[in-house]
C-alpha positions in Angstrom: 115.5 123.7 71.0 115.9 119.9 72.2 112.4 117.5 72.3 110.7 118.3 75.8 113.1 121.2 76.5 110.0 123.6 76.8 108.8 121.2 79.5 111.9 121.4 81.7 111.7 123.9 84.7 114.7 126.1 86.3 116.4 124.4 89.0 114.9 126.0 92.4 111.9 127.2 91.0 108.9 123.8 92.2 105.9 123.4 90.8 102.7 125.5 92.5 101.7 122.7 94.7 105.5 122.1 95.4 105.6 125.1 96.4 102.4 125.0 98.5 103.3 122.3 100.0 107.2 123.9 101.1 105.1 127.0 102.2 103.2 124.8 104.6 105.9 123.1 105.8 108.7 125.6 106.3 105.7 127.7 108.3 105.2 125.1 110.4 108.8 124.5 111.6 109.4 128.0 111.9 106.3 128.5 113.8 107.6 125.7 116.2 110.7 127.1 116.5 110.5 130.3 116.8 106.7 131.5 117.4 104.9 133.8 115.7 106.1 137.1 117.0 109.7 136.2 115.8 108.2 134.3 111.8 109.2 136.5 108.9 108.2 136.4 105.6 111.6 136.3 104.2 113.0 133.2 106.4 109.7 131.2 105.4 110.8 131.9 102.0 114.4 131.1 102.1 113.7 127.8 103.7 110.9 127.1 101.2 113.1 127.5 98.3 110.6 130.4 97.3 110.7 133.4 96.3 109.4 136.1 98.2 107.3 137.8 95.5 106.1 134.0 95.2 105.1 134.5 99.0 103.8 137.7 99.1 101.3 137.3 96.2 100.1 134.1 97.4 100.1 135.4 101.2 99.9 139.4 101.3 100.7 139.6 105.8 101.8 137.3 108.0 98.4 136.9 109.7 97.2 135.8 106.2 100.2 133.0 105.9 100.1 131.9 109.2 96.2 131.5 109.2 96.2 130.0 106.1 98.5 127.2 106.9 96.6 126.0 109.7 94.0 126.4 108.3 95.3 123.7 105.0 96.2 121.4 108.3 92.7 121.5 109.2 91.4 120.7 105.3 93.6 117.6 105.5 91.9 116.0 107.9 88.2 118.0 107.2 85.3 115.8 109.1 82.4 114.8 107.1 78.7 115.4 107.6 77.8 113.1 110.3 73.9 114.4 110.3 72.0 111.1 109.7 73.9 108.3 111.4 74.3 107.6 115.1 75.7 109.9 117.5 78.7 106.8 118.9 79.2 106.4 114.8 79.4 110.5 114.7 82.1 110.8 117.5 84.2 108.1 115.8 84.3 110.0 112.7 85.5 113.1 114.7 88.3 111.1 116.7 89.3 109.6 113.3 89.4 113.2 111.8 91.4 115.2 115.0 93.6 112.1 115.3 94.7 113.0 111.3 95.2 116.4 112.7 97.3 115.4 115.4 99.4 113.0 113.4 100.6 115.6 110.9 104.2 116.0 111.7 105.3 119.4 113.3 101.4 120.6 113.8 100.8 119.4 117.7 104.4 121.4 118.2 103.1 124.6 115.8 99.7 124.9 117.5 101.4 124.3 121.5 104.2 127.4 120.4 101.0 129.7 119.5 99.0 128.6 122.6 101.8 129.4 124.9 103.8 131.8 123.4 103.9 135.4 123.3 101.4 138.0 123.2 101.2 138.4 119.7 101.7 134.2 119.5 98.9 133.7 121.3 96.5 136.7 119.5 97.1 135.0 116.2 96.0 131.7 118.3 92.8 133.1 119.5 92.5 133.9 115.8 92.8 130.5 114.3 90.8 129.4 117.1 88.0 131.5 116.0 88.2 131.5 112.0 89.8 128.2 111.5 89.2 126.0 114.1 85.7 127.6 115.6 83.5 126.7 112.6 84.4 122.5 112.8 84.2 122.3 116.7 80.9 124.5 116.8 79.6 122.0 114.2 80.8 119.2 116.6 79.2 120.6 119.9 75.6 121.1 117.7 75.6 117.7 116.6 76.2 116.0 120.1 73.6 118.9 121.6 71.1 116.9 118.8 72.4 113.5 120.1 71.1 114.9 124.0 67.9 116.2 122.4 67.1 112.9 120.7 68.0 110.6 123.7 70.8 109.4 122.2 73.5 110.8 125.0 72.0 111.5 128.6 70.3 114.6 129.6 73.0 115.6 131.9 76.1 115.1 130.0 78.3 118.5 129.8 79.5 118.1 126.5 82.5 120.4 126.5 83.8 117.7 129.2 83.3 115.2 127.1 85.2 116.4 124.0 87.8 117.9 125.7 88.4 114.6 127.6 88.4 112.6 123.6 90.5 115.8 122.2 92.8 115.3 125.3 93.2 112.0 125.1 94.5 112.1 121.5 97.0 114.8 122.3 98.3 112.9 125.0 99.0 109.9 123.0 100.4 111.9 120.3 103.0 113.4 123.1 103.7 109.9 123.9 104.9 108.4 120.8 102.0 105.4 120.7 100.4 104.9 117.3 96.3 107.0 117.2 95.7 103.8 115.2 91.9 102.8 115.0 91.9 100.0 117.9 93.2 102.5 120.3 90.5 105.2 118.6 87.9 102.7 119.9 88.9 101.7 123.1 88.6 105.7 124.3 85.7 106.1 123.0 84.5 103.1 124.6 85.7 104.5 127.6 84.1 108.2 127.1 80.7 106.5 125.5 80.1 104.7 128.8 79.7 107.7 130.6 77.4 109.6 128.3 75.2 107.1 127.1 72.0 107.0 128.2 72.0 103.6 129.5 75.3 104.5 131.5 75.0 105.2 135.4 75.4 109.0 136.2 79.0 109.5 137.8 78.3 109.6 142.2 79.5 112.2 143.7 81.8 111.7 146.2 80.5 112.1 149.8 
């Protein structure tokens, strides 16, 4: 046998993180293209380069393939404990973190087929929503609901609004083709801050 001929691997056949990472992306294009209802385990494989015995023992259903990729898009861009430092400092780790979420090519289109899709598309949606995504934003919402409690945000500031509006905002550049670079990142959550700080005047109601 040659020097370093035990080394070599068949042609086709990537590493396991190669092939992780072809999982990942061929899920995501397919769930962009066609939605979830219409995915199948054996056209995620074939454009992989995969085997489908390689899929099926990594990924026994569909559910656990589909959950499990957005759920490695999530990972990529995992926030950090932000218990301990100010609540401005703990929002700009956030909009750094969702805005490396956003960024990852083919997710915002992935995650917009489940939401409006199908029945079935938008079941596995409420899924993520609730195993994937749930966990993070829950953590989020408790650590601004501290902020409130320790005067740091005003009393009356309806947090959902507030996140959505940051969460929004990144989307919307994303759609747009600008770059979520870290000047921009500050300059919304300048804007946002101004509102909910405690300092800030409550918004009047128009008359």
């Amino acid at each position: 046998m040659p020097p370093g001929a035990d080394r070599r691997r068949a042609p086709g056949r990537p590493r396991s993180r190669e092939a992780d990472a072809a999982i990942t992306r061929a899920t995501m294009e397919l769930l962009s293209e066609v939605g979830y209802e219409a995915l199948t385990v054996e056209h995620v494989a074939a454009r992989a380069g995969v085997g489908k015995s390689t899929l099926y023992r990594r990924f026994p259903a569909k559910s656990d393939l589909v959950v499990a990729t957005i759920a490695g898009i999530v990972q990529q861009a995992a926030p950090g404990g932000s218990d301990g430092i100010p609540a401005r400092e703990a929002l700009r780790e956030m909009l750094r973190d969702t805005a490396g979420i956003v960024a990852i090519p083919g997710a915002l289109g992935m995650l917009g087929t489940l939401a409006s899709g199908r029945p079935a598309d938008r079941e596995i949606a409420r899924s993520i929503r609730e195993q994937v995504m749930g966990p993070p934003l829950r953590q989020v919402g408790e650590r601004m609901a501290a902020a409130v409690a320790a005067g740091e945000i005003r009393a009356n500031t309806p947090i959902d609004v507030a996140l959505t509006a940051l969460w929004g905002a990144l989307i919307a550049r994303q759609l747009s083709g600008e770059p979520l670079d870290g000047a921009w990142l500050d300059r919304l959550l300048s804007v946002v801050w101004d509102g909910i700080a405690p300092t800030s005047r409550a918004p009047q109601t128009p008359e």
